[in-house]
ROKOL-191796 format. One line per field, with one value per residue (C-alpha): residue number from 1; residue in one letter; x, y, z. Coordinates in pm, whole numbers, always signed. Layout:
<tormis>
num c(NUM ...)
residuo c(A ...)
c1 c(X ...)
c2 c(Y ...)
c3 c(Z ...)
</tormis>
This chain:
<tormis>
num c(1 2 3 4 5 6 7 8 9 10 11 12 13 14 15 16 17 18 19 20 21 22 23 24 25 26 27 28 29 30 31 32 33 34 35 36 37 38 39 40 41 42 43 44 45 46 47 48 49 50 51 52 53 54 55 56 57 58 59 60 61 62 63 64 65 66 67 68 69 70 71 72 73 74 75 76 77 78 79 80 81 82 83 84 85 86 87 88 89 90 91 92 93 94 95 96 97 98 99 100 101 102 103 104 105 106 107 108 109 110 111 112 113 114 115 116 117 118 119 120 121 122 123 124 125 126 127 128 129 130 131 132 133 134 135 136 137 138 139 140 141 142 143 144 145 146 147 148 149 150 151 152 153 154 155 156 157 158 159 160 161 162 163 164 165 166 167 168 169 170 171 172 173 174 175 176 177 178 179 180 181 182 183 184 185 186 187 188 189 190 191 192 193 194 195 196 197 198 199 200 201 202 203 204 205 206 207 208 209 210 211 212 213 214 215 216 217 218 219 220 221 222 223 224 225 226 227 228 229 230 231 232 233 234 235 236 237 238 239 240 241 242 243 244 245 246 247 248 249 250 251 252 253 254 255 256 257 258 259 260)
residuo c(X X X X X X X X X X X X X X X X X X X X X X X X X X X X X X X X X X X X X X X X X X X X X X X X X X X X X X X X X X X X X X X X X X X X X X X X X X X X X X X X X X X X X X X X X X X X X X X X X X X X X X X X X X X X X X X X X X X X X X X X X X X X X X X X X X X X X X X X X X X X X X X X X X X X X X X X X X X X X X X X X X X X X X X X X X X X X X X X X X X X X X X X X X X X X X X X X X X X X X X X X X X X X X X X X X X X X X X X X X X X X X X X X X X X X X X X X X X X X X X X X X X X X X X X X X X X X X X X X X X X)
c1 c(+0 +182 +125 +169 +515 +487 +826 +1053 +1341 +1493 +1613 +1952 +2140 +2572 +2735 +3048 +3396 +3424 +3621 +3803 +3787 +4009 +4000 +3678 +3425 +3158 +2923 +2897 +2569 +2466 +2120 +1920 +1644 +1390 +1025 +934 +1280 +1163 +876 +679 +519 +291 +390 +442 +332 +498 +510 +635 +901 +961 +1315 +1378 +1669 +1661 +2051 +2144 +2338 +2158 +2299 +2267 +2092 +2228 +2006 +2094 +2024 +2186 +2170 +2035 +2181 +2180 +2495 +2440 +2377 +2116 +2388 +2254 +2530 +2475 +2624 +2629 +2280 +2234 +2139 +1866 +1621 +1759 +1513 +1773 +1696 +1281 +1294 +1297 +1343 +1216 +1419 +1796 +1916 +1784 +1881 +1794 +1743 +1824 +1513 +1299 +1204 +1048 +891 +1076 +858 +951 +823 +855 +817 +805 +903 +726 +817 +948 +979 +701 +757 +981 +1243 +1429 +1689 +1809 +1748 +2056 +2026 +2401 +2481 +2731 +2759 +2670 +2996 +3153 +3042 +3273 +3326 +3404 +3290 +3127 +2900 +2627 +2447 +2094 +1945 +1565 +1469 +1248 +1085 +886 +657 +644 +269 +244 +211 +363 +569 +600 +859 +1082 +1336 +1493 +1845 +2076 +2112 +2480 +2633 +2853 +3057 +3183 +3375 +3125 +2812 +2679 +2474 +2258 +2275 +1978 +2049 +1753 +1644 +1381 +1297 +1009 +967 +897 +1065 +1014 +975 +1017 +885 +980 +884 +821 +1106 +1157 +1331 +1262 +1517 +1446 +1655 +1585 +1178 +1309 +1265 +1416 +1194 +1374 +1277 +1475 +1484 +1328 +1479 +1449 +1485 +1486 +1403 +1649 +1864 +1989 +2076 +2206 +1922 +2125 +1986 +2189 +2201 +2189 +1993 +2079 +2070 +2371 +2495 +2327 +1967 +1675 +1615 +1312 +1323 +995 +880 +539 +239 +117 -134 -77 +276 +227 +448 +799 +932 +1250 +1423 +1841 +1983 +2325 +2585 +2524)
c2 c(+0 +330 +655 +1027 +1109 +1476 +1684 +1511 +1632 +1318 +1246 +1157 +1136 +1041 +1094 +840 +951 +855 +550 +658 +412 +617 +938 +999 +1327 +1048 +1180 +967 +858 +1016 +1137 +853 +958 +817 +926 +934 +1024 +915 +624 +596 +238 +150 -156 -492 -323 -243 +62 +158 +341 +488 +512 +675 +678 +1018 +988 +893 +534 +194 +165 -118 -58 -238 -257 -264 -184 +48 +227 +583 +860 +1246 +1420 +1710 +1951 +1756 +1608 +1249 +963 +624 +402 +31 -178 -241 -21 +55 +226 +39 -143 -274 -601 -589 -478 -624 -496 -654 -635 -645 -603 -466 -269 +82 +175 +541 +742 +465 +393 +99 -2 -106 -284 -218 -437 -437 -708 -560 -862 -908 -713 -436 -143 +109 +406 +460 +262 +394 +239 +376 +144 +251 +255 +186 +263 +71 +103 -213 -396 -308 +27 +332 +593 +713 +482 +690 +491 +658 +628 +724 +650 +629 +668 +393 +464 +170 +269 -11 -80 +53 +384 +699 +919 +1254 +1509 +1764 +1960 +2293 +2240 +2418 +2802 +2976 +3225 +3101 +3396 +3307 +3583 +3890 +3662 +3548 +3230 +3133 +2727 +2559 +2279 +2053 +1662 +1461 +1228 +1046 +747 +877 +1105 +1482 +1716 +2063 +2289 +2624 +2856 +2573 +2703 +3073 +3263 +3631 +3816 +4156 +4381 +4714 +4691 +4641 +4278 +4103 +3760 +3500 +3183 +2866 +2713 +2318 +2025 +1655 +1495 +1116 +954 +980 +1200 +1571 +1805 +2150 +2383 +2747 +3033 +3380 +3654 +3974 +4190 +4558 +4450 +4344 +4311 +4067 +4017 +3785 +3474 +3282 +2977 +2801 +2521 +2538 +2306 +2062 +1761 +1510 +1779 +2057 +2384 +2362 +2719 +2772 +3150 +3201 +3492 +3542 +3828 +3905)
c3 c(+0 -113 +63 -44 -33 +47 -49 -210 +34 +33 -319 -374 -665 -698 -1017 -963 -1113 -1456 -1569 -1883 -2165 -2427 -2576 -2766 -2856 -2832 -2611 -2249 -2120 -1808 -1829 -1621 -1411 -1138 -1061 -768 -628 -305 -217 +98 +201 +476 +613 +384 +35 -300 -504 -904 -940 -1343 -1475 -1768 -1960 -2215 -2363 -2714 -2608 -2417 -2074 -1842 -1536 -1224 -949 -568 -190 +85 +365 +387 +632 +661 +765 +1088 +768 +582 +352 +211 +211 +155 +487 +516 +550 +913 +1116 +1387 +1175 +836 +619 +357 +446 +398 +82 -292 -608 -965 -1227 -1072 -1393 -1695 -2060 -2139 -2486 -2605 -2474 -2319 -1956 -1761 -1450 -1185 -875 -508 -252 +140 +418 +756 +1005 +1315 +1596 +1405 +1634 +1480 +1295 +959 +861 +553 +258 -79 -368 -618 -980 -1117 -1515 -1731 -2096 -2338 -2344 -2692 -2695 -2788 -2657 -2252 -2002 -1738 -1453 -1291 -941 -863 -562 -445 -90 +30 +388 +511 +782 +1080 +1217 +1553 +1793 +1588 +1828 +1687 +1908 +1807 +2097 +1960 +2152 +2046 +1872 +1819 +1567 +1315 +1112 +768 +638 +659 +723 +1014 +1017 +1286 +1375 +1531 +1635 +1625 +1746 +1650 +1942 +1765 +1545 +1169 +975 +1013 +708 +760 +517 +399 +686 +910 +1117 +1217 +1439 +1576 +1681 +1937 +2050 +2245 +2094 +1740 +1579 +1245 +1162 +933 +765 +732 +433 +415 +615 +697 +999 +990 +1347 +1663 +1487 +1536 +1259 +1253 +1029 +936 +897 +706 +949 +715 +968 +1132 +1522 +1675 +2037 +2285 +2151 +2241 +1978 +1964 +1789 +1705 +1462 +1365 +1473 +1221 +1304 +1561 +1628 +1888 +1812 +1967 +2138 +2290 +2341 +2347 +2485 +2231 +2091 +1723)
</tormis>
């Protein structure tokens, strides 16, 4: 059973270095794509995902499973398959292997099986789509990675808690950047979207408001959410941080006192 993905925050997609074959002006392959980038599934279900291949050469299409992770910044990496909110191992993809003609696409099917006693809530992988020219072909051998975020919700109770911990000023050459540092305590994955998060800053009766810009926040993890600084107040001014209700998620305040 597929669900509504939402924003696509999660989509990842590697270009790998390329492999040189020879010098050629043939022009390499490199223009697969994926839609949707990322696929949400409740429970044991499957879901299509489209790949589409718009370049002027066939390219094999390997197919595999990974590990998904976010860096402090938001930054997607793929990490090895276990893990405690992995679900590398419940999923299955049909074909593992197919060709690509020049400016076709195909189905791919993605199925999940949630194992009993799964703890509840989302459980994410990354199924990767890896190019390789048809063997004889000329030209510059250049291998691709794209990678679809799979997140498997578990049946159960859905714990949905945020904490604002965290707020200091970060100065990059003339900037400043304000750093919220943020945790997601729950069970399933937390999108913030584009003025989900603002901050007011007030100094003296005068205020500057700012908007971060969208973030994910997979569950029990932290990440750092920065915000550019570009207003007029500076010395020690009152911040207050708050994320924005949303159902079954009560609005999370916290104020800082800090030097601008």
């Amino acid at each position: 059973m597929r669900r509504a993905a939402g924003l696509a925050l999660l989509a990842l997609a590697l270009v790998l270095v390329p492999a040189h074959a020879g010098a050629s002006t043939t022009r390499p392959s490199l223009g697969l794509s994926a839609m949707p980038a990322r696929v949400a599934l409740l429970g044991s279900g499957e879901a299509a995902v489209r790949v589409a291949n718009p370049e002027r050469a066939a390219v094999v299409v390997d197919v595999g499973r990974a590990g998904f992770a976010l860096d402090l910044r938001g930054r997607p990496r793929v990490v090895p398959r276990r893990g405690p909110r992995a679900a590398t191992s419940w999923l299955s993809v049909r074909p593992a292997r197919f060709v690509l003609p020049a400016g076709a696409s195909r189905s791919l099917t993605v199925s999940s099986r949630v194992p009993r006693r799964a703890e509840p809530g989302d459980h994410d992988a990354l199924v990767l789509l890896t190019t390789r020219p048809l063997r004889g072909a000329a030209g510059v051998a250049v291998r691709m990675r794209v990678g679809v975020v799979v997140v498997v919700r578990a049946p159960g109770a859905v714990v949905r808690r945020l904490a604002v911990q965290t707020l200091r000023v970060r100065r990059a050459r003339r900037a400043r950047v304000l750093e919220i540092g943020i945790a997601n305590r729950g069970n399933v994955t937390e999108t913030l979207g584009r003025g989900s998060l603002r901050i007011v800053v007030r100094r003296r009766g005068r205020q500057t408001s700012l908007r971060a810009e969208p973030r994910v926040l997979r569950p029990r993890t932290r990440g750092i959410v920065q915000v550019r600084y570009a207003g007029r107040l500076k010395g020690w001014v009152t911040a207050r941080v708050r994320i924005g209700p949303e159902p079954s998620r009560p609005a999370v305040t916290r104020t800082f006192r800090l030097e601008l």
